[in-house]
C-alpha positions as CSV (number, residue, x, y, z in Angstrom):
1,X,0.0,0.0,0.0
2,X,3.1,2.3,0.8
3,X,4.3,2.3,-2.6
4,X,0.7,3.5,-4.5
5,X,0.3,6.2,-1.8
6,X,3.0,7.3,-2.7
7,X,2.3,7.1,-6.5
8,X,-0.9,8.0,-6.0
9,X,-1.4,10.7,-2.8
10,X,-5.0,11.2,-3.4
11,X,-5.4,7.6,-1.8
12,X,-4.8,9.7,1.8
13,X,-7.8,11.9,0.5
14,X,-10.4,11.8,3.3
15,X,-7.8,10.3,6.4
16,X,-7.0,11.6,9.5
17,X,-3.1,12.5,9.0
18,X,-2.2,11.2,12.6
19,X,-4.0,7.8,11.1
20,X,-1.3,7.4,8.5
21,X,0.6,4.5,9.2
22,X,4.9,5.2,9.4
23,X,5.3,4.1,5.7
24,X,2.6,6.2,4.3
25,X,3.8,9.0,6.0
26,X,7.3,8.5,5.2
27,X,6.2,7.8,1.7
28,X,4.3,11.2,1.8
29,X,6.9,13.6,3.7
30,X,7.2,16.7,2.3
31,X,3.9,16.9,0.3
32,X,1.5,19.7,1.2
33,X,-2.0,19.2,2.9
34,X,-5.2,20.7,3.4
35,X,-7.0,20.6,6.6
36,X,-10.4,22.4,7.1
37,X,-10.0,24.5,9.9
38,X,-11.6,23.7,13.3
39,X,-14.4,25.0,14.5
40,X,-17.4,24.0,16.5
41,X,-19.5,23.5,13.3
42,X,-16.7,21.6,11.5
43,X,-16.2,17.8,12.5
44,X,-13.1,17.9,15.1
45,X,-12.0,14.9,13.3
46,X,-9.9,16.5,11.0
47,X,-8.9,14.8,7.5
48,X,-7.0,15.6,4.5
49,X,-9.0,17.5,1.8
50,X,-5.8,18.3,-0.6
51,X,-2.7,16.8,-1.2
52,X,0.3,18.2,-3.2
53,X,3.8,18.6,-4.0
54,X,3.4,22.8,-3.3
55,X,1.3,25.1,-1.6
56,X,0.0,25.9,-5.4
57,X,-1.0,22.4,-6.2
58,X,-2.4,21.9,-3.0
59,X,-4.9,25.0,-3.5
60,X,-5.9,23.9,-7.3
61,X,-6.9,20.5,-5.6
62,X,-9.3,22.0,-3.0
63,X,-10.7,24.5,-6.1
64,X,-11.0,21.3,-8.2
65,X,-13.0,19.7,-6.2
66,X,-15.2,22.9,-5.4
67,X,-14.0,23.8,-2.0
68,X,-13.1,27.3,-0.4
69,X,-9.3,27.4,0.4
70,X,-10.3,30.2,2.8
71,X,-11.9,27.0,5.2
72,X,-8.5,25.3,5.2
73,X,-4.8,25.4,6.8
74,X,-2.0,24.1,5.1
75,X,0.9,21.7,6.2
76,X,3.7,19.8,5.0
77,X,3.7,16.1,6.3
78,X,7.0,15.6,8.4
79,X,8.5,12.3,8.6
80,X,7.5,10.1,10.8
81,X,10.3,10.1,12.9
């Protein structure tokens, strides 16, 4: 599975980052993600909405899929260790 995450990021689409197993996260370090920022409407179970290699890529993902980047933060993944 660590292998097509990492060919394919979009498989972490819709998972809680601090549910990524080691291997998916190393296999993912550096990439940028989306998280909708918390608030007491918003689920406090926060997933990734956007993945990509820069900030810019990251924001055409949320737009692609017709969300407001204005709802989200933005992180790199660190390695897991």
């Amino acid at each position: 599975m660590t292998a097509n995450i990492a060919k394919e990021p979009g498989r972490a689409l819709g998972r809680n980052p601090d549910r990524l197993t080691p291997a998916e996260r190393l296999a993912l370090a550096g990439k940028y993600i989306a998280l909708e920022i918390y608030s007491p409407e918003a689920l406090p179970l926060r997933l990734i909405e956007a993945i990509g290699d820069s900030l810019a890529e990251c924001l055409r993902n949320l737009q692609a899929r017709g969300l407001d980047p204005r709802r989200f933060e933005f992180t790199r993944l660190a390695k897991p260790y």
